[in-house]
C-alpha positions in Angstrom: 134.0 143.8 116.9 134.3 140.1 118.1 132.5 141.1 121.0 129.6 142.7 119.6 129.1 139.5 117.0 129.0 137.3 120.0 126.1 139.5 121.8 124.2 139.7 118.9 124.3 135.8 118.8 123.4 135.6 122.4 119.8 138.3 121.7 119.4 136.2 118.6 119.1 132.9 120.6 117.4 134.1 123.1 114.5 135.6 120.4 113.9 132.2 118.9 113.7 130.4 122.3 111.3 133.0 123.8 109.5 132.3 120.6 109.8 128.9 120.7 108.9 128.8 124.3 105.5 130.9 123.6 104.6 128.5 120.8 104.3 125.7 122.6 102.1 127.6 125.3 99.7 128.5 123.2 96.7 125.8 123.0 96.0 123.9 119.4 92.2 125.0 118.2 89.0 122.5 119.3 87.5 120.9 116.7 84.4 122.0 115.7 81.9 119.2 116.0 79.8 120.7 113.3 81.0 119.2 110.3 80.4 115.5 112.4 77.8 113.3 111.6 76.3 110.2 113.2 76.9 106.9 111.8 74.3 104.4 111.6 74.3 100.3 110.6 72.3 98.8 108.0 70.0 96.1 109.2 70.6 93.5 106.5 74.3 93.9 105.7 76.1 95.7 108.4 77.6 98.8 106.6 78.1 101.7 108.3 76.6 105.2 106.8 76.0 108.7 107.7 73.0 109.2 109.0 71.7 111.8 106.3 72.6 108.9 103.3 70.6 106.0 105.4 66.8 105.2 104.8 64.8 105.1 107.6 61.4 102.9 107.8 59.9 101.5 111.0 62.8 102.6 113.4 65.2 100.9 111.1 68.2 102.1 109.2 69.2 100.7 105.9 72.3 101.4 103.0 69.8 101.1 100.0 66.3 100.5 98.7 66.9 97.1 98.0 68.1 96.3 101.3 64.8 98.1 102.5 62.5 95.7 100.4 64.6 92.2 101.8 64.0 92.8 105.2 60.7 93.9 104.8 60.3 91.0 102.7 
């Protein structure tokens, strides 16, 4: 009976290192770019924003209307 509890230890350690072993094989997922967005800098203060939140006018980005109206001055 002793004998057959120590096998059944052995096939039991070897399952969770062969499992172990293939867990660490097995590459972690790319990220998907697609939820990444450019960052652009406001003219007049600095901040940085996402793209799609930023004003553009005449090739320049700003955080706010405001800032939009001071540098255009």
């Amino acid at each position: 009976m002793l004998k057959l509890l120590i096998w059944l230890a052995i096939a039991l350690l070897a399952v969770f290192w062969f499992r172990a072993s293939r867990r660490k094989q097995v590459a972690p997922p790319r990220e998907d770019r697609a939820g990444v967005e450019d960052m652009v800098r406001c003219q007049v203060c600095g901040v940085n924003l996402p793209r799609s939140e930023a004003i553009l006018s005449r090739g320049r980005f700003y955080c706010s209307p405001e800032h939009q109206q001071q540098d255009h001055g």
